[in-house]
TORTINU-816850 format. One record per residue: residue in three letters; x, y, z of N, C-alpha, C in turn. Coordinates in Angstrom, 2 decimals. Layout:
ATOM   code       n_X       n_Y       n_Z      ca_X      ca_Y      ca_Z       c_X       c_Y       c_Z
ATOM    ALA         X         Y         Z         X         Y         Z         X         Y         Z
...
END
This chain:
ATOM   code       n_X       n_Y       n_Z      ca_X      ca_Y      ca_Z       c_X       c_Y       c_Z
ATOM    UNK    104.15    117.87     90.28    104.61    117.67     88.90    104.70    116.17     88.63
ATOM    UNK    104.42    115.56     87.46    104.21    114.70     87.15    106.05    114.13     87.23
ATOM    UNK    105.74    112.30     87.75    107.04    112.36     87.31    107.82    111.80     89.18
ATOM    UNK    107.72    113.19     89.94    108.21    114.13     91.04    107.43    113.17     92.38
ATOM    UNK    108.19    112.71     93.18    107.85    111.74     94.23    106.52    112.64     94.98
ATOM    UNK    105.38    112.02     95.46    104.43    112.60     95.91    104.57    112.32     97.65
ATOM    UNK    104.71    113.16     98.38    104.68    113.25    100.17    103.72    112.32    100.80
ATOM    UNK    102.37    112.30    100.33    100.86    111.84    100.83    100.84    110.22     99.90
ATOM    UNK    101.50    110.00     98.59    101.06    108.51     97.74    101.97    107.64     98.78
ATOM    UNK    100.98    106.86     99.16    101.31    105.26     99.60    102.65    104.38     98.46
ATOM    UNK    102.02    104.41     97.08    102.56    103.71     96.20    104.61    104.48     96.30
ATOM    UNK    104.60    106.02     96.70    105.93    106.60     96.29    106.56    106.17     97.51
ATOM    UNK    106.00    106.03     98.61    106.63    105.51     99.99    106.96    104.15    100.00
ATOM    UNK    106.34    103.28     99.38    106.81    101.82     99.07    108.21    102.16     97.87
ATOM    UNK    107.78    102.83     97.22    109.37    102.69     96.07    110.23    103.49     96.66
ATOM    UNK    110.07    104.20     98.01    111.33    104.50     98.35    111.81    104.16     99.70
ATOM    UNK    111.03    103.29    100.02    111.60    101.80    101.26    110.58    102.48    102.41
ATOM    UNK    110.35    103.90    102.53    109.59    104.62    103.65    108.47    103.38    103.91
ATOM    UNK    107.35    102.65    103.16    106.64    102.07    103.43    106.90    100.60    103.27
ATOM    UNK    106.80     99.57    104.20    107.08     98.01    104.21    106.25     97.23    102.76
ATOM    UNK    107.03     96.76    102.28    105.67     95.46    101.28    106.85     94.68    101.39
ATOM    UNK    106.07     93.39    100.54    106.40     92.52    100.17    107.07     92.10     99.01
ATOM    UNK    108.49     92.71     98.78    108.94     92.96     97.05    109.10     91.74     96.75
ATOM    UNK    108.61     91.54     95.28    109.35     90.45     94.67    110.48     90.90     93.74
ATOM    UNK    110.50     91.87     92.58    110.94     92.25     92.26    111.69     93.74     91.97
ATOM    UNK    112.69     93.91     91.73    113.16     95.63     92.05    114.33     95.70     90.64
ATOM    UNK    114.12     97.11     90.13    114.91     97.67     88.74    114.86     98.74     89.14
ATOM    UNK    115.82     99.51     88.30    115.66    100.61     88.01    114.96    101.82     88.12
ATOM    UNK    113.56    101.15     87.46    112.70    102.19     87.03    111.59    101.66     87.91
ATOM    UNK    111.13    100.49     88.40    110.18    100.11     88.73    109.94     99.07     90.44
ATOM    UNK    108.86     98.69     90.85    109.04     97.89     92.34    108.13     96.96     92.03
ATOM    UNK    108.10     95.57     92.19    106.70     94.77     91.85    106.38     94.20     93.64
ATOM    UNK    105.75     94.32     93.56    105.02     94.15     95.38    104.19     93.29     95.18
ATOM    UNK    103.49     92.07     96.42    102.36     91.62     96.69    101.43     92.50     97.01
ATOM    UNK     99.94     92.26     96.36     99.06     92.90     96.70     98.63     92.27     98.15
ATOM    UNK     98.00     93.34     99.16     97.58     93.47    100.51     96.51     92.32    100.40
ATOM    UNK     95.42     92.55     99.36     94.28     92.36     99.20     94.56     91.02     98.13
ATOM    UNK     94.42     90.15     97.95     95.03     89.30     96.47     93.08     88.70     96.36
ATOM    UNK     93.29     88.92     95.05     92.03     88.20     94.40     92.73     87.44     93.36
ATOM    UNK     93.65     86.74     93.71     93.94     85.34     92.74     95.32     84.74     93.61
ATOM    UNK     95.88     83.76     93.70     96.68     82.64     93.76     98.19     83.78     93.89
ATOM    UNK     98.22     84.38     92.59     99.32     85.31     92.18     98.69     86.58     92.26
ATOM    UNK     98.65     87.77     92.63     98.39     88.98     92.38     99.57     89.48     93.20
ATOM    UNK    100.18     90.56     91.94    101.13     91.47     92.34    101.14     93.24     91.69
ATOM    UNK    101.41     93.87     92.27    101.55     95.17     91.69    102.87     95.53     91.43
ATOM    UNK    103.19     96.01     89.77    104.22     96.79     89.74    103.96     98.08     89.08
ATOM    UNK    105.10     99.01     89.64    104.28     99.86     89.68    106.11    101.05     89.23
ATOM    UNK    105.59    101.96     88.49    106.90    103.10     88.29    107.77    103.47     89.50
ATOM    UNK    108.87    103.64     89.66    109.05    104.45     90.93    108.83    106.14     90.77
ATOM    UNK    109.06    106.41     89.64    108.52    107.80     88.88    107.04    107.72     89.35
ATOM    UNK    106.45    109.32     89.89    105.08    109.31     90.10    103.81    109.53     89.07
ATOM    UNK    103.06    109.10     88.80    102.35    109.34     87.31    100.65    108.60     87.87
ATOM    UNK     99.75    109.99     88.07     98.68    109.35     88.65     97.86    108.02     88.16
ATOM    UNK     97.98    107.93     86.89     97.38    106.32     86.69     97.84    106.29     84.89
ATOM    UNK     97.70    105.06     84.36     98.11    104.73     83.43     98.22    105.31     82.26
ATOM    UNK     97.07    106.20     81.66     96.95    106.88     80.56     98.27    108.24     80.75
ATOM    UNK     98.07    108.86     81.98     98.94    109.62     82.00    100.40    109.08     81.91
ATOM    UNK    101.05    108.10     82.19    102.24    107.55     82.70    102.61    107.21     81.39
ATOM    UNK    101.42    106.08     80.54    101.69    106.28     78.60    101.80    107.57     77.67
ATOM    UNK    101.17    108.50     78.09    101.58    109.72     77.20    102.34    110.47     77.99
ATOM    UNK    103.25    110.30     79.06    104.25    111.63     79.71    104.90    110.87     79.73
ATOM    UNK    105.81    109.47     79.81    106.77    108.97     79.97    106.58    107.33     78.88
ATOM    UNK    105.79    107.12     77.86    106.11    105.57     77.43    107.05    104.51     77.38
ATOM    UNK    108.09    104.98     77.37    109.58    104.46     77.85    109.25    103.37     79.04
ATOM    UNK    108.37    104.56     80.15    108.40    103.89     81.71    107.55    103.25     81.61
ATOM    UNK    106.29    103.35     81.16    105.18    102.38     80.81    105.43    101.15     80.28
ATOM    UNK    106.61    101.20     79.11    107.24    100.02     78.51    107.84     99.29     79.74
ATOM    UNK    108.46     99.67     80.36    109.04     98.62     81.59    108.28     98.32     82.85
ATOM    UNK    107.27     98.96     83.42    106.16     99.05     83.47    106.05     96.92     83.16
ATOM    UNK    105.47     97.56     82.11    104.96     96.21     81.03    105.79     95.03     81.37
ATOM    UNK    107.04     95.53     80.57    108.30     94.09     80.69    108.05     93.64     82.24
ATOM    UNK    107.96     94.40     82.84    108.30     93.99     84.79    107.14     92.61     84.98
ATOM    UNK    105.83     93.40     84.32    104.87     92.26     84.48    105.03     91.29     83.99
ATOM    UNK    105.58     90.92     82.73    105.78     89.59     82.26    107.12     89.08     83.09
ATOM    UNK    108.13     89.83     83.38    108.91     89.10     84.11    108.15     88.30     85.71
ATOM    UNK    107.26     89.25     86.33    107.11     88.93     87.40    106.00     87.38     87.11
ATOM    UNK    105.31     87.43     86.02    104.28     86.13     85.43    105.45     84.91     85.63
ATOM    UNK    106.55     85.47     85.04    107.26     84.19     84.77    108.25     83.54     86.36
ATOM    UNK    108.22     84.63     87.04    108.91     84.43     88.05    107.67     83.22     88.54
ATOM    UNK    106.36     83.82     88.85    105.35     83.14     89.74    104.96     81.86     89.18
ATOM    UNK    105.53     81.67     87.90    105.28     80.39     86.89    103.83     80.69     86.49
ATOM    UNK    102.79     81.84     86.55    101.82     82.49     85.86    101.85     82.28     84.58
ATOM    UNK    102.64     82.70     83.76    103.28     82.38     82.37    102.88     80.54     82.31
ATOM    UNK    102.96     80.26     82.32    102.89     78.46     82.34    101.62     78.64     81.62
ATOM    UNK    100.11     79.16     82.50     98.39     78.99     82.00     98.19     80.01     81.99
ATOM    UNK     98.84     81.24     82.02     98.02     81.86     81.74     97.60     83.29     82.72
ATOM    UNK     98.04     84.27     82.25     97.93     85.63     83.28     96.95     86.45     82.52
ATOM    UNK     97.02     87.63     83.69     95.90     88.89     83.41     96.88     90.20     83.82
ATOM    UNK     97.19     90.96     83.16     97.64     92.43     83.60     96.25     93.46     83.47
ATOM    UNK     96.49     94.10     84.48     95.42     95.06     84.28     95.95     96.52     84.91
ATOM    UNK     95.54     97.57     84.21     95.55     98.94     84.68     93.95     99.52     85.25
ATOM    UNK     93.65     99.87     86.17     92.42    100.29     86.81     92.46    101.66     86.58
ATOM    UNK     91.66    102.45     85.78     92.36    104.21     85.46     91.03    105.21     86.00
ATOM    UNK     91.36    105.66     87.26     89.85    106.24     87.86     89.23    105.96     88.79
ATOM    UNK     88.91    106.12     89.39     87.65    105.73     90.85     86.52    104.86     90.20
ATOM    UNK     86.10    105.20     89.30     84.97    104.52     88.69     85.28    103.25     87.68
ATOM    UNK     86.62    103.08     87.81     87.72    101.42     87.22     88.18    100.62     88.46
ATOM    UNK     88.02    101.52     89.30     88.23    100.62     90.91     89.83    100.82     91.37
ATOM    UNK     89.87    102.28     91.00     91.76    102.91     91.01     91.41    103.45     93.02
ATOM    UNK     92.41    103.01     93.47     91.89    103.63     94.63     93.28    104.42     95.38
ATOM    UNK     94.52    103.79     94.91     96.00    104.63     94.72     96.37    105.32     93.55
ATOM    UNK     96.51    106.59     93.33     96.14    107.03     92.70     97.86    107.37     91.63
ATOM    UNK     98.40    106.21     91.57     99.94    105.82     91.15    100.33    104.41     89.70
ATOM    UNK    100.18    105.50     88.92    100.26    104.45     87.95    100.68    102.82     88.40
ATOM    UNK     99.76    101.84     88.37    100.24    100.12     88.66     99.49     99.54     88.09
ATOM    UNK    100.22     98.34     87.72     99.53     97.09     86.70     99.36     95.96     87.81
ATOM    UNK     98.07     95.42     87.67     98.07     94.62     88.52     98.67     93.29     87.48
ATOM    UNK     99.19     92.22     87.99     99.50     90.89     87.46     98.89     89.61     88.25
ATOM    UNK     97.70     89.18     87.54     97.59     88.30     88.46     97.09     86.78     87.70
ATOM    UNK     97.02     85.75     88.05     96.72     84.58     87.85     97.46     83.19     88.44
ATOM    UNK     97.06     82.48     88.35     97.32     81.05     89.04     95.77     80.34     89.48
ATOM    UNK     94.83     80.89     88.94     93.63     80.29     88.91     93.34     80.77     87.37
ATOM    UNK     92.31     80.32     87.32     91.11     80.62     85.56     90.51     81.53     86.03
ATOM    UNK     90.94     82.63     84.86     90.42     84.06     85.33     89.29     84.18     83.65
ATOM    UNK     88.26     84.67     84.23     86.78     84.53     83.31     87.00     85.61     82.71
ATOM    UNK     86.42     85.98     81.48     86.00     87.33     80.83     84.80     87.07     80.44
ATOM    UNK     84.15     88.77     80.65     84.66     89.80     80.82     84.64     89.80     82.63
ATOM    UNK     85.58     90.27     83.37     86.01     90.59     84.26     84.91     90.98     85.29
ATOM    UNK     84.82     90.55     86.99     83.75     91.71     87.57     82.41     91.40     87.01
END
């Protein structure tokens, strides 16, 4: 059930301490972690502690959580001083967007010049 901590998601074992990261930030509703993998200076994931397989679903079954979601990322920009030049949030929604946890997360990343269009 949407929502409902998943046994097998990586992402629900990090928001409930079962799995080690690197938190920067922690609320309520949400966990912002270093990414494993970083493709920029700053890259972090935050991510619901509510389970919601990727973004579209997590905006139409809960927007509330998506909204903080959101706020978390600009807080975490401003923590990394990202906010200063300039960030990128991104949602990856699918195997074929390059989703490979399958747990609603925004990536936040910058501290270099990030090009568009992306990839």
């Amino acid at each position: 059930m949407a929502g409902e901590p998943q046994a097998d998601c990586l992402f629900c074992k990090i928001a409930s301490g079962e799995v080690p990261a690197t938190i920067v930030r922690e609320t309520a509703t949400t966990v912002a972690f270093r990414d494993i993998n970083p493709q920029a200076p700053t890259h972090v994931l935050v991510i619901p502690r509510a389970h919601y397989r990727d973004a579209a679903t997590l905006a139409s079954a809960a927007p509330e959580l998506a909204a903080d979601v959101l706020r978390e990322a600009g807080e975490v920009a401003a923590d990394e001083k990202a906010d200063a030049t300039g960030y990128r949030v991104v949602f990856n929604t699918g195997s074929g967007a390059g989703q490979t946890v399958f747990h609603a997360h925004a990536h936040v990343l910058g501290g270099r010049g990030l090009e568009w269009p992306p990839g």
